[in-house]
C-alpha positions as CSV (number, residue, x, y, z in Angstrom):
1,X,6.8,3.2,44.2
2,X,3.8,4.0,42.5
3,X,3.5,3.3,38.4
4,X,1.0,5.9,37.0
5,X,0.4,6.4,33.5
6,X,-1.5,9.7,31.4
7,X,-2.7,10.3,28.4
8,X,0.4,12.0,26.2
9,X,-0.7,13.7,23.1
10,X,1.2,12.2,19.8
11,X,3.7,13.6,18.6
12,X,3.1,15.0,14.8
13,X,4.6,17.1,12.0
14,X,2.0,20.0,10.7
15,X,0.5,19.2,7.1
16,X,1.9,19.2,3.9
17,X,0.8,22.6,2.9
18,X,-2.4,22.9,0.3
19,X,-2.0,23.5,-3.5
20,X,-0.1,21.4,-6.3
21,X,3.6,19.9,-6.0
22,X,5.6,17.7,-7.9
23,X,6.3,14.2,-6.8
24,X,7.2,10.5,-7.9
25,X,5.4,7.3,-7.4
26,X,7.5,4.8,-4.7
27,X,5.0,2.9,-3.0
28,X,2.7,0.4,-4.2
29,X,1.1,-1.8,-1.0
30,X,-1.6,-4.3,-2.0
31,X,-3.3,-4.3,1.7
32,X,-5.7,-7.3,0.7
33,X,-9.4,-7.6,1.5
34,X,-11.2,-6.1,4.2
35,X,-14.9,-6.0,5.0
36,X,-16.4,-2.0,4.4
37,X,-19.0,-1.8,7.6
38,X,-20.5,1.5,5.7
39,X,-21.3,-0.3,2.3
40,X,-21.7,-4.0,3.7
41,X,-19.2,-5.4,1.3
42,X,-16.0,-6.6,1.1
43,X,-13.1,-4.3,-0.8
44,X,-9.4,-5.5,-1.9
45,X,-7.6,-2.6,-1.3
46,X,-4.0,-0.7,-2.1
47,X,-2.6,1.9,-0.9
48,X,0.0,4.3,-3.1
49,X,3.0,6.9,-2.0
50,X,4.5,9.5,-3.7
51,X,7.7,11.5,-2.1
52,X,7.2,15.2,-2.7
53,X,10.9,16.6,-3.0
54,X,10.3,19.7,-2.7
55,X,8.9,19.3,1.1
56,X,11.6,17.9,3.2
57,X,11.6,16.3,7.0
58,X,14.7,14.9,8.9
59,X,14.6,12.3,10.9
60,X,16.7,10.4,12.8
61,X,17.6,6.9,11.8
62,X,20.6,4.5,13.6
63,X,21.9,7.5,15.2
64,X,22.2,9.4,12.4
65,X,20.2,12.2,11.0
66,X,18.6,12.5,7.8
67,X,17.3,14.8,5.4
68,X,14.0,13.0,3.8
69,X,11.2,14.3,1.1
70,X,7.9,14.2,2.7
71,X,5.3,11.9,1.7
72,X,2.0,11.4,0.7
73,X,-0.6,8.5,0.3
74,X,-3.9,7.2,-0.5
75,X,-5.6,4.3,0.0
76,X,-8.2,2.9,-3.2
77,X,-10.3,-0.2,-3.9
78,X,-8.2,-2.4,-6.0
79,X,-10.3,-1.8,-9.3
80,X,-10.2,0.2,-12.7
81,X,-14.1,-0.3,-13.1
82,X,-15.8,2.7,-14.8
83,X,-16.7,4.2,-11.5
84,X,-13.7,3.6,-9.7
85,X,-11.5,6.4,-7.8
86,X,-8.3,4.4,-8.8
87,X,-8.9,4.5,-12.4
88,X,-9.8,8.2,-12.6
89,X,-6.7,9.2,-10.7
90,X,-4.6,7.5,-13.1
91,X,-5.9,8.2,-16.4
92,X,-5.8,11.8,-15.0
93,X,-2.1,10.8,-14.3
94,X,-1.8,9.2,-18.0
95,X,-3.5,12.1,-19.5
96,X,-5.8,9.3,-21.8
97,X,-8.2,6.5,-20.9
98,X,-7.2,2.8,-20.5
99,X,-7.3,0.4,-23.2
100,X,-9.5,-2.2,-23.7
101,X,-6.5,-4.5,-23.4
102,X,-4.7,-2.3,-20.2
103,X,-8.5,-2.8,-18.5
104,X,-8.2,-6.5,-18.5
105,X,-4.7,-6.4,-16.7
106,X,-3.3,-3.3,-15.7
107,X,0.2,-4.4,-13.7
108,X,0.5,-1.7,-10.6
109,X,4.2,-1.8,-10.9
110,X,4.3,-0.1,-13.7
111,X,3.8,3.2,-12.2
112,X,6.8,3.0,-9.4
113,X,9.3,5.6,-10.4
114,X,7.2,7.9,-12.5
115,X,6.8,11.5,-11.5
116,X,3.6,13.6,-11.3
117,X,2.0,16.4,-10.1
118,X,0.1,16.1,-6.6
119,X,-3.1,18.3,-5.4
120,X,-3.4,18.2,-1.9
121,X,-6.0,19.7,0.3
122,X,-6.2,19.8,4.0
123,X,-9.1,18.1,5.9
124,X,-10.6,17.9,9.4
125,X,-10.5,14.3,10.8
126,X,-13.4,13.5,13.5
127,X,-10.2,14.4,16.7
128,X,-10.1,17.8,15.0
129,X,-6.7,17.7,13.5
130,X,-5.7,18.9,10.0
131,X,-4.3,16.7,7.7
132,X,-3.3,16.5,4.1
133,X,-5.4,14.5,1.7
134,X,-4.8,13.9,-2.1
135,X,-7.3,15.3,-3.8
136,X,-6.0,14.9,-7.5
137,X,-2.7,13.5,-9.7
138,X,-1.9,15.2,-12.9
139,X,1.2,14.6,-15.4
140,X,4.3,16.6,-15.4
141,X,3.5,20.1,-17.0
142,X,5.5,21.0,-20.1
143,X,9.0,22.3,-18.8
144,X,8.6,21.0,-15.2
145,X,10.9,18.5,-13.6
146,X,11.2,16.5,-10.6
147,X,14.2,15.6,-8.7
148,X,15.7,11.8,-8.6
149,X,13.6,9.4,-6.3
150,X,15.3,9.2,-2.7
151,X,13.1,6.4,-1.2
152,X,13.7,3.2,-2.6
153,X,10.5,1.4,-4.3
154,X,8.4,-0.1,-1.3
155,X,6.3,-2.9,-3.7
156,X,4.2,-6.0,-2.2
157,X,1.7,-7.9,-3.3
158,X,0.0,-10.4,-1.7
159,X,0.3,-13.5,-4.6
160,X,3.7,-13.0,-4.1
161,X,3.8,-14.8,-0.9
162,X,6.7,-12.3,0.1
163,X,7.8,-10.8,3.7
164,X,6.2,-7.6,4.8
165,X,8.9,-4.7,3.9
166,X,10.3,-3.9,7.2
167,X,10.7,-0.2,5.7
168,X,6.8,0.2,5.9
169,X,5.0,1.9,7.9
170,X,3.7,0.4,11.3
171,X,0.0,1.5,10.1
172,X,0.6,-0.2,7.0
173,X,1.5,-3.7,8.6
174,X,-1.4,-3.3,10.4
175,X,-3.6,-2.7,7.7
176,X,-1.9,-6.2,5.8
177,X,-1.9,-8.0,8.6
178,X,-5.8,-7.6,9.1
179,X,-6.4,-8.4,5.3
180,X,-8.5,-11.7,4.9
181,X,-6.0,-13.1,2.5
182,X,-3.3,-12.1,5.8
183,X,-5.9,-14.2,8.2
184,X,-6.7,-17.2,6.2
185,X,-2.6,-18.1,5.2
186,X,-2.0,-17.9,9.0
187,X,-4.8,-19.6,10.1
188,X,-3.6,-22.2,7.4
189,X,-0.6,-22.2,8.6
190,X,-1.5,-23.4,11.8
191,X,-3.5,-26.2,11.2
192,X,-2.2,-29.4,12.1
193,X,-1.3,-31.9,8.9
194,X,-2.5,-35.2,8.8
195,X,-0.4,-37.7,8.2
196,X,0.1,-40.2,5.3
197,X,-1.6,-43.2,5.8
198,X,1.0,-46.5,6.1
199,X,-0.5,-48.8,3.4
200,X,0.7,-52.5,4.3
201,X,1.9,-54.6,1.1
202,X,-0.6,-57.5,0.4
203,X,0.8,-60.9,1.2
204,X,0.3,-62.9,-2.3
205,X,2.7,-64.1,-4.9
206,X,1.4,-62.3,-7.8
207,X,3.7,-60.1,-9.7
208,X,2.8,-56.0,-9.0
209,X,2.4,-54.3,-11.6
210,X,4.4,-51.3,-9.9
């Protein structure tokens, strides 16, 4: 019996829809260094999630079904220099610029938890499909509210020499997985030790001295 395969379109949910919504901060993936073929240099990147509550999916999960916020990411260059996208989106978050002090060692985590407002637009990818792409975050306006976070935080970073969180997404993985950092500890990993030499006491009658 014959085994033929076709090509099966994938599967996928329409868009979150254009315009603002409120959401909370839950994932914060440092997805290492990879080389930028467009720019000729090398980037350390992270990529950040917010649920958006009111924009709900269900899914099915160990049989069972669920009733999930949507999400939405973005992927940045790991840098708060003056010109970088990361640093604009959160002091658009914060509402006030950095700190002399914050700039020499902002810590990511800190922003896990903490609600916003989301802009998102919808784009054309090169295939032709619509997605939704964050275009802006903005704080909480006075007399808004967000619900409580339903995903639980989804943190890694790569000097913490942690697993992969199985709850990522697949892409994600991938994404860590192709990292340089990702590369060089498992190409590290695999090279063989050499072993410690066998040094042969000296036959004479003098006293060591240890």
């Amino acid at each position: 019996m014959a085994f033929t395969v076709k090509d099966t379109p994938e599967r996928k949910s329409d868009p979150i829809p254009a315009g603002l919504h409120v959401g909370r901060c839950y994932m914060v993936i440092d997805v290492g260094t990879h080389h930028d073929e467009m720019y000729g240099k090398d980037r350390r990147e992270v990529i950040l999630g917010w649920e958006v509550p009111d924009e709900r999916i269900t899914i099915t999960k160990d049989g069972e079904e669920k009733d999930l916020p949507r999400v939405v990411s973005k992927k940045f260059t790991a840098s708060l220099g003056d010109k970088a996208t990361l640093r604009k989106f959160l002091e658009a978050w914060r509402g006030k610029d950095f700190t002399k002090d914050e700039l020499a060692g902002f810590d990511l985590k800190n922003i896990l938890g903490k609600p916003c407002q989301l802009l998102v637009t919808h784009k054309t990818s090169g295939k032709g499909n619509t997605y939704a792409a964050l275009t802006a975050v903005m704080p909480i306006g006075k007399g808004m509210t967000c619900g409580p976070q339903e995903n639980p935080d989804l943190w890694y970073a790569m000097e913490e020499n942690t697993p992969i969180p199985e709850t990522a997404y697949d892409w994600i993985k991938q994404e860590i997985m192709s990292s340089q950092e990702w590369v060089a500890q498992q190409d590290a990993a695999q090279m063989p030790h050499a072993e410690e030499p066998v040094i042969e006491p000296e036959d004479n009658t003098d006293e060591m001295p240890f």
